[in-house]
C-alpha positions in Angstrom: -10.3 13.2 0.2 -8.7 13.1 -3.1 -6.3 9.9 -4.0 -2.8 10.5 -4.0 -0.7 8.3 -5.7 2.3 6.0 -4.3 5.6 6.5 -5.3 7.7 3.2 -6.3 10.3 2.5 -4.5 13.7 3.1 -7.2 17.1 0.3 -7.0 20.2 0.5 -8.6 22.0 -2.5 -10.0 25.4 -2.2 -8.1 27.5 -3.7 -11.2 25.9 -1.2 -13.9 24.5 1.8 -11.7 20.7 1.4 -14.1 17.7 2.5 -12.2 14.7 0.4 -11.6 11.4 0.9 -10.2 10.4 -1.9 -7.8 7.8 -4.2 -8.6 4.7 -3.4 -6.8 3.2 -5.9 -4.0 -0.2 -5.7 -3.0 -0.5 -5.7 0.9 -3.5 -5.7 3.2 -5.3 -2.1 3.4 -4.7 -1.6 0.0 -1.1 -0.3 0.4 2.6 -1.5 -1.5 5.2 -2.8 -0.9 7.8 -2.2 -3.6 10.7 -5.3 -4.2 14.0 -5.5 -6.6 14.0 -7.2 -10.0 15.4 -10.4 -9.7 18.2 -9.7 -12.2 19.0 -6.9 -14.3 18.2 -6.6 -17.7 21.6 -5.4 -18.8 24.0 -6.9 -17.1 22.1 -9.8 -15.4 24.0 -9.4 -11.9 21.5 -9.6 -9.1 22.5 -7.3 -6.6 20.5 -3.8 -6.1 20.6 -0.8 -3.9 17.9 1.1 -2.8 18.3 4.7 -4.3 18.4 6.5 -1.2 20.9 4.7 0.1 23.0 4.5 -3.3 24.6 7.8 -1.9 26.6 5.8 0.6 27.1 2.1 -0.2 30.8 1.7 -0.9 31.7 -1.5 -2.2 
């Protein structure tokens, strides 16, 4: 069976609308979990959206 690789999980900072691809985390069975920056690198708010739900978070 041939490997098929994992997508990341993508976040958008809600003060700046950048994209981010969520740092890996190793579980058990050698799956991923995917998590948020702690802060963004442009605008250092700390408050991210998960891209598929960017499409309806109103502030």
């Amino acid at each position: 069976m041939a490997h098929a690789p994992e997508t990341p999980k993508q976040y958008v900072c809600e003060n700046c609308q950048i994209t981010y691809a969520g740092t890996p985390i190793h579980e058990s069975g050698g799956t991923h979990t995917f998590e948020p920056p702690e802060s963004c690198g442009v605008c250092g708010e700390s408050v991210f959206i998960d891209l598929t739900d960017w499409i309806h978070h109103h502030e």
